[in-house]
C-alpha positions as CSV (number, residue, x, y, z in Angstrom):
1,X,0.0,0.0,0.0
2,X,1.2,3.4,-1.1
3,X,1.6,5.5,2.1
4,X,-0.4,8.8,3.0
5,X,1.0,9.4,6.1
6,X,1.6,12.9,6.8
7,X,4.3,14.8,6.7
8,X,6.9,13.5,9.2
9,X,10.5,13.0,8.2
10,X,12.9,10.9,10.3
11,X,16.4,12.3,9.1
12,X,19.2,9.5,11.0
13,X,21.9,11.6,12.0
14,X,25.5,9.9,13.4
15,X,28.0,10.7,16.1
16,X,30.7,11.7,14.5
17,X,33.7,8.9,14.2
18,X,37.3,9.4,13.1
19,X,38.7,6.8,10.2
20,X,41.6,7.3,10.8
21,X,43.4,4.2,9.4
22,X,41.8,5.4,5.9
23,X,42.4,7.8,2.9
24,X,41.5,11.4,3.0
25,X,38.3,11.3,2.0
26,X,36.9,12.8,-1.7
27,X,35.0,15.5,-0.8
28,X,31.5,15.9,-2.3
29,X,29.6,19.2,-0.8
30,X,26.2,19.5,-1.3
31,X,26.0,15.7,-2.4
32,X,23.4,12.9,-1.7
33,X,24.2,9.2,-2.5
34,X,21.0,7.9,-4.3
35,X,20.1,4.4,-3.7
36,X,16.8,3.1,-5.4
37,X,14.8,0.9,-2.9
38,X,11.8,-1.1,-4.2
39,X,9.2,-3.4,-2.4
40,X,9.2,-7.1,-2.9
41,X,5.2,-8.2,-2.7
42,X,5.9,-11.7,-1.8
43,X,8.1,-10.9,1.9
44,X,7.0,-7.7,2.2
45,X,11.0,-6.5,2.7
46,X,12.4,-3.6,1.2
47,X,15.7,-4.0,-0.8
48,X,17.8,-2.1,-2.8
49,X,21.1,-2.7,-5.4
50,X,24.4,-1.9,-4.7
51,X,27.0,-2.5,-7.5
52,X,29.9,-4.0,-5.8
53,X,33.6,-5.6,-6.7
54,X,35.5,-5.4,-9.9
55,X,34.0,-5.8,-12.4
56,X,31.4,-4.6,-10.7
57,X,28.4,-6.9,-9.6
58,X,24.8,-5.7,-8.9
59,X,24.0,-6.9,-5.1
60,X,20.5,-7.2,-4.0
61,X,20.6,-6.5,-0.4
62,X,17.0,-6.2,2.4
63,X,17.4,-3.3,3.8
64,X,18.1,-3.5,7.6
65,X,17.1,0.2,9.3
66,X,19.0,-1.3,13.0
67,X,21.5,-3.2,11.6
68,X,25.3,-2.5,12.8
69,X,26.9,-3.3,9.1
70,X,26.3,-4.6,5.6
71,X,26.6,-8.1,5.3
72,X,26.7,-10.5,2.4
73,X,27.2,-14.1,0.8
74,X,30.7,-14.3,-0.7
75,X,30.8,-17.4,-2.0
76,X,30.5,-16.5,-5.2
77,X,32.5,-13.5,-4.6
78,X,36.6,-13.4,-5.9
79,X,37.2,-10.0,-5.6
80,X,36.5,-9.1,-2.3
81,X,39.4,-8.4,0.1
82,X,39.9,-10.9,4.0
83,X,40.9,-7.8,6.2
84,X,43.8,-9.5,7.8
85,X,43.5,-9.9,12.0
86,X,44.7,-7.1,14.1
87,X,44.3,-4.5,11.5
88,X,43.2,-0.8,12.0
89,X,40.6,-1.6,10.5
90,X,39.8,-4.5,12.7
91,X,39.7,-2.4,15.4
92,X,37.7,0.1,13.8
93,X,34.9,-2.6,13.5
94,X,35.6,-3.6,16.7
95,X,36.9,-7.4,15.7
96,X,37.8,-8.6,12.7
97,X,35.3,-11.7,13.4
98,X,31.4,-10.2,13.1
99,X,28.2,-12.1,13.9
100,X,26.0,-11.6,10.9
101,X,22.3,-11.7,11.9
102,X,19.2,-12.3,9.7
103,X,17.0,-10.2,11.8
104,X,14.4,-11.6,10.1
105,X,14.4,-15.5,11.4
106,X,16.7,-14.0,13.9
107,X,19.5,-16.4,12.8
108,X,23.1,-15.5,13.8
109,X,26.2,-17.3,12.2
110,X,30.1,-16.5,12.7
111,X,31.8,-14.3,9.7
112,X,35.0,-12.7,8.4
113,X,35.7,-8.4,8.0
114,X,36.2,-8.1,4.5
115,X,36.6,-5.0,2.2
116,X,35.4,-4.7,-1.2
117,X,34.7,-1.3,-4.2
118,X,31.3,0.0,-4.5
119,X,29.9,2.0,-7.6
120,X,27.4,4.5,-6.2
121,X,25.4,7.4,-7.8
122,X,24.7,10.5,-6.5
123,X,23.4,14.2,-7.2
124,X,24.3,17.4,-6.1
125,X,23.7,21.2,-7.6
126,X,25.6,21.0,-10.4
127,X,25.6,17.3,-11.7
128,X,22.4,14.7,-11.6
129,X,22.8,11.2,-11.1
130,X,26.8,10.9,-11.6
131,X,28.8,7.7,-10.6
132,X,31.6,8.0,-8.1
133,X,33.3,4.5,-6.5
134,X,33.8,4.1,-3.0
135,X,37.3,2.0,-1.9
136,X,37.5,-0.2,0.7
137,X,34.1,-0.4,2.1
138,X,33.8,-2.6,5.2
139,X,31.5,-5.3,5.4
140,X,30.7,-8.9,6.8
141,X,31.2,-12.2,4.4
142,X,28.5,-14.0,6.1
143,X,27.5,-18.1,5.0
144,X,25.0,-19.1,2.2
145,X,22.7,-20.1,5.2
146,X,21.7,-16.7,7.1
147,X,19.8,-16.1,3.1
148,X,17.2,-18.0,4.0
149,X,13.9,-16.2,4.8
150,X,15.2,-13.4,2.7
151,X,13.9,-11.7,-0.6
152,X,14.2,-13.8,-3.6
153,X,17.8,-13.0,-5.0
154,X,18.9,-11.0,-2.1
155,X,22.2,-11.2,-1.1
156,X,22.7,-10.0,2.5
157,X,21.3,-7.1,4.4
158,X,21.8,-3.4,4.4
159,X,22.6,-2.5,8.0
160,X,21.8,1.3,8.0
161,X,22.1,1.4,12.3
162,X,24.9,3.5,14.3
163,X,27.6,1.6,14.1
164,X,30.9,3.1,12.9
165,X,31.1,0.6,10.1
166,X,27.2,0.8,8.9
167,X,27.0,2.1,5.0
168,X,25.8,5.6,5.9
169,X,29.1,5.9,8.7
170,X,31.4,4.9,6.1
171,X,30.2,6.6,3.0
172,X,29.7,9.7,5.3
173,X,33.5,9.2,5.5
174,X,34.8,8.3,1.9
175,X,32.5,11.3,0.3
176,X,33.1,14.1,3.0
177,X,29.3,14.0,3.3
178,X,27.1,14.6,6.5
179,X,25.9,11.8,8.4
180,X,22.7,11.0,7.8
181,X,19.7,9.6,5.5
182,X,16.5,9.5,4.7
183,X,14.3,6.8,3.1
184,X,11.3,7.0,0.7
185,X,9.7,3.5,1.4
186,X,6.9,3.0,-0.5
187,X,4.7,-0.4,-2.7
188,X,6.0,1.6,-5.9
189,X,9.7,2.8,-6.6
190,X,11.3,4.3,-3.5
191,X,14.9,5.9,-2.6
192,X,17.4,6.2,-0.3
193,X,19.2,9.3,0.6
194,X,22.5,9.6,2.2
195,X,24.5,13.0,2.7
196,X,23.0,16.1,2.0
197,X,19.7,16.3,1.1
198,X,17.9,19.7,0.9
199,X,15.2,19.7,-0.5
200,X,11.6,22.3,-0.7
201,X,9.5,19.2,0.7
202,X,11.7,19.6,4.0
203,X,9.4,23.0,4.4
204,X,6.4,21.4,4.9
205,X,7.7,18.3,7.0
206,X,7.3,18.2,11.0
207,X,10.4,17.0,12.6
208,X,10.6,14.3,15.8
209,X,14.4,14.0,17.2
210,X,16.0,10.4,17.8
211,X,16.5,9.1,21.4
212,X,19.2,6.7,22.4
213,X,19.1,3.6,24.5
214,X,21.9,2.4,26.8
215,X,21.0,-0.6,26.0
216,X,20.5,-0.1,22.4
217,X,21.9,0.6,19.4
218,X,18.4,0.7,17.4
219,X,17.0,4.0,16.5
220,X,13.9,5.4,18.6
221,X,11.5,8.1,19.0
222,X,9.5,9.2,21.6
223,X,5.8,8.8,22.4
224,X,3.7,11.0,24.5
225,X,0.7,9.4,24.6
226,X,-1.8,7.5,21.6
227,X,-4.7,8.3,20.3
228,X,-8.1,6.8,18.2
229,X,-10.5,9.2,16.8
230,X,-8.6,12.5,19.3
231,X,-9.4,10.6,22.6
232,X,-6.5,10.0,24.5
233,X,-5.5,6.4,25.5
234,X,-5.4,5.4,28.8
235,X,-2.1,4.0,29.2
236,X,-0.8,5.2,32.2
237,X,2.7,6.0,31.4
238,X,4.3,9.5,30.7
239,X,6.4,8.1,27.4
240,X,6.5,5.0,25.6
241,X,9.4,3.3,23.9
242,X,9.0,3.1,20.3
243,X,11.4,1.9,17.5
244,X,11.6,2.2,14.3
245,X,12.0,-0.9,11.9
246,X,12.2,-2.4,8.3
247,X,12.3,-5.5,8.8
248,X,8.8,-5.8,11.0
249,X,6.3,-5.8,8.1
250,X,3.3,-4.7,11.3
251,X,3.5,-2.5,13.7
252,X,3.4,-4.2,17.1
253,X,2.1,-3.3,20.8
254,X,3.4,-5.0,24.1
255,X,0.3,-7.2,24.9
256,X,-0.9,-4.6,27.8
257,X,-0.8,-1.9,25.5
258,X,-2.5,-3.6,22.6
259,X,-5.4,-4.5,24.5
260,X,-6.2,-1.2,25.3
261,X,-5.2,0.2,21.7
262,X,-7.7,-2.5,20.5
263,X,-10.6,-1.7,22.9
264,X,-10.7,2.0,22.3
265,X,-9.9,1.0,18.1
266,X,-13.4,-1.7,18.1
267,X,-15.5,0.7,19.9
268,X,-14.7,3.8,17.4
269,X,-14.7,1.5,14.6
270,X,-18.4,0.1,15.7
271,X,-19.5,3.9,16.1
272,X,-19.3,4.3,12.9
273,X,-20.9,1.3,11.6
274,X,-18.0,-1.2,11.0
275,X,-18.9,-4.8,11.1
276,X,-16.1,-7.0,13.1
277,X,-16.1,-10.4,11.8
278,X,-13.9,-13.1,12.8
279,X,-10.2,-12.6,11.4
280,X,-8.8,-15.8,8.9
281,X,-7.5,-18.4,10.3
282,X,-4.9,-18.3,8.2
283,X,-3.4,-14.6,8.6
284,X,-1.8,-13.4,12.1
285,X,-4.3,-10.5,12.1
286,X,-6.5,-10.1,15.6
287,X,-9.2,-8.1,14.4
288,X,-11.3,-7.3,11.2
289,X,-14.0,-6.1,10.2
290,X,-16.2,-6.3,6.6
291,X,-15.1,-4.3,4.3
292,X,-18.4,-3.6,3.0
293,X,-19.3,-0.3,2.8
294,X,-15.7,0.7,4.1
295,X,-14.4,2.2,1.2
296,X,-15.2,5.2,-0.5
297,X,-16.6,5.8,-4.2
298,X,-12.5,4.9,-5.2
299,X,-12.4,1.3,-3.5
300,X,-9.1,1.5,-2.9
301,X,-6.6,0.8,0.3
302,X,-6.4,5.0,0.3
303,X,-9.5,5.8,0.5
304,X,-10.2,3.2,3.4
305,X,-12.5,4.6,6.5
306,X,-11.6,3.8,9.6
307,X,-11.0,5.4,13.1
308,X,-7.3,7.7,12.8
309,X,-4.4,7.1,14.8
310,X,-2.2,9.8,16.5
311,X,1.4,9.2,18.1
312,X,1.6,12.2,19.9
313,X,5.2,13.0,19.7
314,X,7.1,15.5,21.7
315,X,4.4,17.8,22.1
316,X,0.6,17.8,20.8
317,X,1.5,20.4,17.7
318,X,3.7,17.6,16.8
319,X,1.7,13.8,16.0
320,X,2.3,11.1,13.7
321,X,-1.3,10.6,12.0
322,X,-1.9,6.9,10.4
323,X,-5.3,6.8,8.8
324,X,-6.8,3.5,7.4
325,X,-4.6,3.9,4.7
326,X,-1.7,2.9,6.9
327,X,-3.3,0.9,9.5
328,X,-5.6,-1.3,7.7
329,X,-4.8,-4.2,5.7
330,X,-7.4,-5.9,3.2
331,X,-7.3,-9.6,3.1
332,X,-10.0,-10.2,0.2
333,X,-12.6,-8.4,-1.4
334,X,-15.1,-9.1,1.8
335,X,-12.2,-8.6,4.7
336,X,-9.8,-5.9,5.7
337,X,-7.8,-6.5,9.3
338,X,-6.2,-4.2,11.6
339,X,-1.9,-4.0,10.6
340,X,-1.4,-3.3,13.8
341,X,-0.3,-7.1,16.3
342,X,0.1,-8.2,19.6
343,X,3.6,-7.6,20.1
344,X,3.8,-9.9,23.2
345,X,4.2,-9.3,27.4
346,X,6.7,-6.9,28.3
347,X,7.8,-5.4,31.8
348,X,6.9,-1.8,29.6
349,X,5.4,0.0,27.4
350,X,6.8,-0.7,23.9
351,X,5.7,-0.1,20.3
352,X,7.8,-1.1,16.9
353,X,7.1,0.6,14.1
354,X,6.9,-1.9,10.9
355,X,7.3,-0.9,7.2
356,X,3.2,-0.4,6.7
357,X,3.3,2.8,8.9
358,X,6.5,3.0,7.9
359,X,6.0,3.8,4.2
360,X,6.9,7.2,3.0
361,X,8.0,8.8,6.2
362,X,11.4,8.4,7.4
């Protein structure tokens, strides 16, 4: 589903990191790395393609918002580079022994630091879409194993998080650019954005800053409070921790905070005359509703009604509206289902943003 989620832009922003076992970098002002990101309808991931190696090698990778590094299958690979042990670099990465994970089936294997070229394009104010190559990028030579579960013909996974060896830390880096990116997600063609954007959309965007977690390395936001059709949930809790993810295809609630979410959603839903009916066996969805008489003249997933959903943010002049657009899912021509799961107990408060709220915001 194509997003329609208001006008909130997450721009990731880094700590700044010396590499100082590498070149100067090659200094690109004004620049953004473009990176074309595209939804595949069977997993529901979002991937992109890097051109890697000499000669180089187009690399489908899922992209991984959290993740601390790119990682990849080299067996097929004969021009990327072993980063020999106790190397600079080594220590830049922290070891030169990494722990790939397929955050998806959550399966974590051994791997090797390697280094390998990378082709990228980019655009600036005086050239559009340009090709410039990146030396030496970092990344993890993981085993043919940790691609199951993973996009037809990906390759690895695009960690994106804040590590000092994650694409957007080390391009920053080679290209003199400023740490951070942006991401157009979207069922269509999307983008990703690294270094300088600027752009007349960021005048009508509403900003929310990152928070950091000691005991965290994913990226988070704060929320105030939650709300279904303006009433204020009763949640007892003056913040709640909420990350943002790729790889989650449905947002998710901590089990306490779901069964009030859902409580307040059915009774707004039922005052204005949605039917619930009893959600497919064969989906993951808790609650549905016909989709008769749900949708307007257009009958289609934008023009859904349903009861709207506000994250209020860091103040009430700031929310994150999700309309039934973004929060309903139709399952056949007789069914739509709330996108929204029981995330499971938790000693807190904690929502995870997946990719169908997601879509066309960060």
């Amino acid at each position: 589903m194509a997003s329609s989620l208001s006008q909130l832009l997450f721009l990731i922003f880094f700590t700044s990191q010396i590499f100082s076992s590498f070149s100067q970098p090659t200094i690109l002002p004004n620049t953004a790395l473009i990176f074309p990101v595209t939804k595949d309808a069977s997993t529901l991931q979002y991937t992109t393609q890097i051109q890697m190696g000499s000669p180089g090698v187009l690399s489908k990778l899922v992209l991984d918002l959290n993740g601390p590094f790119l990682w990849a299958d080299c067996s097929s690979s004969s021009s990327h580079k072993p980063i020999r042990s106790g190397s600079l670099k080594c220590l830049l990465a922290n070891s030169c022994t990494l722990n790939p994970q397929n955050t998806l089936t959550k399966l974590t294997k051994p791997g090797h630091l390697a280094e390998q070229i990378m082709t990228v394009d980019y655009v600036n104010s005086h050239n559009s879409n340009p090709i410039s190559t990146a030396q030496n990028v970092l990344f993890s030579c993981a085993p043919t194993v940790l691609l199951q579960g993973l996009a037809s013909g990906a390759n690895g996974m695009l960690g994106l998080g804040r590590s000092k060896i994650s694409l957007p830390s080390q391009l920053s880096h080679t290209f003199g650019t400023r740490r951070k990116f942006s991401i157009c997600l979207s069922d269509s063609d999307g983008v990703m954005l690294s270094g300088d954007v600027t752009s007349d959309i960021h005048k009508s965007l509403m900003f929310t800053p990152l928070v950091s977690r000691s005991t965290s390395d994913d990226y988070y936001i704060n929320v105030k409070s939650v709300k279904v059709n303006n009433k204020r949930l009763a949640l007892g809790t003056k913040s709640i921790d909420t990350k943002i993810s790729t790889v989650v295809p449905y947002t998710t609630l901590d089990t306490t905070t779901y069964g009030i979410f859902v409580k307040a959603f059915v009774a707004a839903a039922t005052h204005t005359n949605m039917t619930r009916v009893v959600a497919p066996a064969t989906t993951t969805f808790g609650v549905c509703f016909s989709s008769q008489k749900l949708y307007s003249v257009h009958n289609t997933p934008a023009s859904v009604e349903a009861p709207k959903i506000e994250l209020v943010l860091q103040s009430e002049m700031v929310k994150w509206r999700i309309d039934g657009r973004n929060s309903m899912v139709r399952i056949s021509d007789e069914v739509v289902c709330l996108g929204i799961l029981d995330g499971g107990l938790s000693d807190k408060r904690e929502i995870v943003i997946g990719d169908l709220i997601c879509m066309l915001i960060m």
